[in-house]
C-alpha positions as CSV (number, residue, x, y, z in Angstrom):
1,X,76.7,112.5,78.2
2,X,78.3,113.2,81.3
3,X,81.6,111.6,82.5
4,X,80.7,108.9,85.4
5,X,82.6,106.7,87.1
6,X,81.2,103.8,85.8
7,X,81.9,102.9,81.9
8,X,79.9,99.7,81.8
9,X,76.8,102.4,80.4
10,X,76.0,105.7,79.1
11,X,75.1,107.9,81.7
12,X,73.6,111.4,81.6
13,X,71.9,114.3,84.3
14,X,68.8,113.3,86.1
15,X,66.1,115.5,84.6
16,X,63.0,116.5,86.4
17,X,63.1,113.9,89.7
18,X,59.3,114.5,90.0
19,X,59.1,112.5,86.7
20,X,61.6,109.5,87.7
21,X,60.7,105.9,88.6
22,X,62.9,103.0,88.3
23,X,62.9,99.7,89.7
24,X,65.4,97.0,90.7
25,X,67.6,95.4,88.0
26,X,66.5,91.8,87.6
27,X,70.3,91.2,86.1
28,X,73.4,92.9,84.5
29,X,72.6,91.2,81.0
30,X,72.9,94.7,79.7
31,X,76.2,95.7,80.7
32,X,77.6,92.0,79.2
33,X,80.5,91.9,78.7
34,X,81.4,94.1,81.3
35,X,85.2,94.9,81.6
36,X,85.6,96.7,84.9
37,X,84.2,97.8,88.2
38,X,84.9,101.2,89.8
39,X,85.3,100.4,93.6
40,X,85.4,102.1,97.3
41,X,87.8,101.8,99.8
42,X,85.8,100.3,102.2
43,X,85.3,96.9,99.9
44,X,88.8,97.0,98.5
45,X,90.2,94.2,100.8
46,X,87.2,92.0,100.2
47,X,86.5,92.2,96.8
48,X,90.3,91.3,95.8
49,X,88.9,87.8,96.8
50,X,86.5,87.9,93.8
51,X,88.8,88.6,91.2
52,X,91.7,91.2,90.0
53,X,92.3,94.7,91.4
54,X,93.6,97.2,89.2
55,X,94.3,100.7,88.5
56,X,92.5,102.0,85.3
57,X,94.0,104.8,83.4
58,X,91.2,106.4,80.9
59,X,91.9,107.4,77.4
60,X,90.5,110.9,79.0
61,X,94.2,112.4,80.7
62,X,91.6,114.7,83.0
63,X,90.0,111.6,84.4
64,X,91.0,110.0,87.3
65,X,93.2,107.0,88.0
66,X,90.0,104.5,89.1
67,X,90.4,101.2,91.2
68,X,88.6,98.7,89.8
69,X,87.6,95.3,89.7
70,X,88.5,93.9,86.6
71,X,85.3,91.6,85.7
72,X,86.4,90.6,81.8
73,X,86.5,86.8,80.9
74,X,89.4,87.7,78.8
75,X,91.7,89.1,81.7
76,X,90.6,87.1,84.8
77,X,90.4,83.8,85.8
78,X,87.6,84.3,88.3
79,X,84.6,86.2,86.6
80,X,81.9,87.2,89.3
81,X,79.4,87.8,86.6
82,X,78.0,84.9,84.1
83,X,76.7,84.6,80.8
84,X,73.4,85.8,82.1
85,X,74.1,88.7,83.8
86,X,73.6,87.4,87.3
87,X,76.4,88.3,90.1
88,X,77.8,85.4,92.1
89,X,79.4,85.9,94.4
90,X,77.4,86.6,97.7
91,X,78.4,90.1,98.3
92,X,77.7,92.6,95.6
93,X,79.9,95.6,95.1
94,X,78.7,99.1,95.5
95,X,78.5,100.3,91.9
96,X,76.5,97.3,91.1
97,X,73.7,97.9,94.2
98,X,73.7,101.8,93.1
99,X,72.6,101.0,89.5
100,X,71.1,102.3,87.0
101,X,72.9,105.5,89.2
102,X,76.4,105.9,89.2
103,X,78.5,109.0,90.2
104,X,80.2,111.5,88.3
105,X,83.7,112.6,88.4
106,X,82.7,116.0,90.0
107,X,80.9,113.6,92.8
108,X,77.1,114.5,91.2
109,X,74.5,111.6,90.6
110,X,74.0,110.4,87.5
111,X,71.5,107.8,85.8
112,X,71.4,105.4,82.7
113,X,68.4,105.8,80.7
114,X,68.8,102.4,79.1
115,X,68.9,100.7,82.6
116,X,65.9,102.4,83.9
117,X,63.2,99.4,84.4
118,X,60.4,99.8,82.2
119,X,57.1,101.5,84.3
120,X,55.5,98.6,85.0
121,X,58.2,97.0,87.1
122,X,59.1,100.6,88.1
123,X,58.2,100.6,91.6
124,X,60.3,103.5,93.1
125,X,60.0,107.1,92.5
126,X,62.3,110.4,93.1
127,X,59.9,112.7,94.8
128,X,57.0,112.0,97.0
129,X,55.9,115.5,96.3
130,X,57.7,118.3,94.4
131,X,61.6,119.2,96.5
132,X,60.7,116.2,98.4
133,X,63.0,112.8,97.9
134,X,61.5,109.7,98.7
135,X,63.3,107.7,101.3
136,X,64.2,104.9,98.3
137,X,65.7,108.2,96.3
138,X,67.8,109.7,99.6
139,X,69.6,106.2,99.9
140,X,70.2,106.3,96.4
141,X,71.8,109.6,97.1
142,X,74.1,108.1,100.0
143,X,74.9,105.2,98.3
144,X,76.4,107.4,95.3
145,X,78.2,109.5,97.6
146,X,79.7,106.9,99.4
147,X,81.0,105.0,96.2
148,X,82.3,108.9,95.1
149,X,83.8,108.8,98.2
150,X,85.7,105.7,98.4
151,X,87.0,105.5,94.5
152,X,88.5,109.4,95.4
153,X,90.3,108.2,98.2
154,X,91.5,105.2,96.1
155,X,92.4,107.3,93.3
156,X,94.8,109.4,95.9
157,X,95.9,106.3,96.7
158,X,96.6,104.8,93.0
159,X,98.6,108.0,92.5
160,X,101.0,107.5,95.3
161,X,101.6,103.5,94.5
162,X,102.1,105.5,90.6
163,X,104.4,108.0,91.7
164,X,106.5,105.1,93.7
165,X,106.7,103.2,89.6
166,X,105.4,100.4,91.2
167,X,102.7,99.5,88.7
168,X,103.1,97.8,85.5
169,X,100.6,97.4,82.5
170,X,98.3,94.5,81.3
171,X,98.3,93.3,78.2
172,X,95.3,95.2,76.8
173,X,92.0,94.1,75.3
174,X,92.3,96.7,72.3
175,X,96.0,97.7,71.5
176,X,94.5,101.2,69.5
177,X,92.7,102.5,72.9
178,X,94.8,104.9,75.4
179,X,92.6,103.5,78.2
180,X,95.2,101.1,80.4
181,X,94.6,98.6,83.3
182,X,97.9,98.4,85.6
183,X,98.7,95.6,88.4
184,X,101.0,96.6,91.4
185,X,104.4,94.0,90.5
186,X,105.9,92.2,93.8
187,X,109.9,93.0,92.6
188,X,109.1,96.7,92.0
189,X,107.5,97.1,95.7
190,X,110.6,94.5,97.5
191,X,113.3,97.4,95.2
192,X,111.6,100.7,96.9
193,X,113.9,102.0,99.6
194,X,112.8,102.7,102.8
195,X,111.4,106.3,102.6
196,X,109.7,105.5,99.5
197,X,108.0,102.9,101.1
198,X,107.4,104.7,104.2
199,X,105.3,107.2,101.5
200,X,103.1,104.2,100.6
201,X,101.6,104.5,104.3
202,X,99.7,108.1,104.1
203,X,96.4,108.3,103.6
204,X,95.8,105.9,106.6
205,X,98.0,103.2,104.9
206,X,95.5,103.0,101.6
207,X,98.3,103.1,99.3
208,X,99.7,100.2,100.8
209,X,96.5,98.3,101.6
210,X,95.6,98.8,97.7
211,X,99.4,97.0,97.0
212,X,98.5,94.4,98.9
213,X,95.0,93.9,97.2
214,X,96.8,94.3,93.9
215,X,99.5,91.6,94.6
216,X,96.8,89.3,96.5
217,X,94.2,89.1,93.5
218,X,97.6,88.6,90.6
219,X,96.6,84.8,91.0
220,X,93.9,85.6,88.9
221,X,95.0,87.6,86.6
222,X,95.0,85.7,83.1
223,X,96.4,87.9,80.7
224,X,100.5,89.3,80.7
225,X,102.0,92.1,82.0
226,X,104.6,94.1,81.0
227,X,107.3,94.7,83.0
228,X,110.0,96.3,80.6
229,X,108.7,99.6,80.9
230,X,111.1,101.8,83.3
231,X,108.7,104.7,83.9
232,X,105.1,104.6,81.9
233,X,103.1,107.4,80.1
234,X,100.5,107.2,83.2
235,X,103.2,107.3,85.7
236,X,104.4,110.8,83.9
237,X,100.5,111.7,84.0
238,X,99.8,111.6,87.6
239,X,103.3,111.4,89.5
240,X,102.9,115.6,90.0
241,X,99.7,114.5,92.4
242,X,102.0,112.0,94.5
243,X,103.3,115.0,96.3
244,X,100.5,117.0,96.5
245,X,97.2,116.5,97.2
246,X,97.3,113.1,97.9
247,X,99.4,113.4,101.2
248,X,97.5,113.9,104.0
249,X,98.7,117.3,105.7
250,X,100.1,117.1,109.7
251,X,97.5,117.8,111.9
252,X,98.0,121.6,113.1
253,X,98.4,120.4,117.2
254,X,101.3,118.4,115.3
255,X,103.2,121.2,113.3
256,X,105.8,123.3,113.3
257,X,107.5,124.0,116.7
258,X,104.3,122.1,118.4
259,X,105.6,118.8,117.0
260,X,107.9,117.1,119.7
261,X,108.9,113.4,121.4
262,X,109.2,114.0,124.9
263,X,111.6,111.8,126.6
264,X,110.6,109.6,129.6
265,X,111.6,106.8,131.1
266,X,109.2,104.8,129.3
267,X,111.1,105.8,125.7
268,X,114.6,107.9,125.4
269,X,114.6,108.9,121.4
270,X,118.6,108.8,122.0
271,X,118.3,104.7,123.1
272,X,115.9,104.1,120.1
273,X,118.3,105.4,117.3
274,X,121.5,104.5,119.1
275,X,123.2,101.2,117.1
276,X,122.4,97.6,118.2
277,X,125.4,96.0,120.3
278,X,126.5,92.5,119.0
279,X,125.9,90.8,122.2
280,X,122.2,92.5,122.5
């Protein structure tokens, strides 16, 4: 089986998409009970009003740090998906809509056999004719794409608010699996000094929009969190990326000796930095 981003099934290639039909999934009843759900970054903000965001460290140390939505009656208060496998609240994430096809971790699509609709309620189909995808199969495609999209550029994200030590772990639902869920803590994000929190704003301020989410969604968080742990086995995992490929270079007009504040009337860079008097 191949390694996908979402662990709520098992998920393998696509074989021959001549062959493939599927249909809608009348429910998640399948999946029951589901612990997590990998998210983009585009439905980060809303979905931290449906229940908790976390990060998700996999037992797997080449995996990626994922975002998700944490969906388990046992570790939220609000749980978006009941007892019969129907989803509640009015919008539906992503990963959900994709299904049964999820994305990998090298961004290909992948499908769950055991969520494939039986024929008769299998109205869709890959190909129209050999090579050629069916509209219902290309929006499939660009839906998987854009959830592999989003959960990369919240993983870049998840390892700069993990480099930073500002994430603490819940108390898990196993205590003999590697796989950890961590929440961003309020006191370890008001103690960061000024540079380090400065860092939180690359990536078009993601790392700090995911903080927020995370500290937003705590109120429904219904299982502890432990917050004696000075520097965590996952922080030691992916810290090396919080300085790497995770910042987002200069733009080249913007580098080197073409990187300059010109002074004007309008702004003097001298005024700016020059200390406050008492009577101003």
């Amino acid at each position: 089986m191949n390694r996908a981003l979402f662990e709520g099934a098992a998920f393998t290639s696509i074989p021959a998409p001549s062959a493939l039909r599927w249909g809608a999934l009348p429910d998640f009843s399948a999946l029951l009970p589901l612990t997590a759900l990998p998210i983009a970054d585009t439905e980060l903000l809303h979905l931290s009003h449906y229940g908790v965001i976390a990060v998700h460290i996999p037992a797997d140390p080449m995996a990626l740090p994922l975002v998700v939505l944490l969906t388990h009656p046992e570790m939220s208060r609000a749980v978006p998906i009941n007892g019969s496998g129907k989803w509640l609240p009015p919008y539906m994430p992503l990963a959900l809509r994709a299904l049964p096809f999820t994305p990998g971790y090298s961004g290909e699509c992948l499908y769950s056999p055991s969520l494939v609709v039986t024929a008769g309620q299998a109205s869709w189909r890959a190909e129209a004719a050999p090579g050629k995808p069916t509209a219902e199969f290309r929006a499939v495609l660009d839906l998987v794409q854009r959830i592999y999209g989003g959960a990369r550029r919240l993983a870049d994200a998840a390892r700069l608010l993990l480099a930073a030590d500002v994430l603490v772990p819940i108390e898990p639902l196993d205590p003999e699996s590697e796989a950890r869920f961590l929440v961003v803590q309020e006191e370890r994000m008001a103690a960061l000094s000024p540079a380090r929190a400065a860092a939180l704003t690359a990536l078009g301020m993601l790392p700090m929009e995911l903080a927020a989410a995370s500290l937003f969604s705590r109120r429904y968080l219904s299982r502890k969190i432990d917050t004696s742990i000075v520097r965590s086995e996952a922080v030691m995992r992916y810290s090396e990326f919080g300085n790497a490929s995770a910042i987002e270079p200069l733009p080249t007009e913007l580098s080197g000796d073409n990187f300059a504040l010109d002074t004007s009337t309008l702004f003097n860079i001298d005024d700016f930095f020059a200390p406050t008097r008492p009577d101003e």
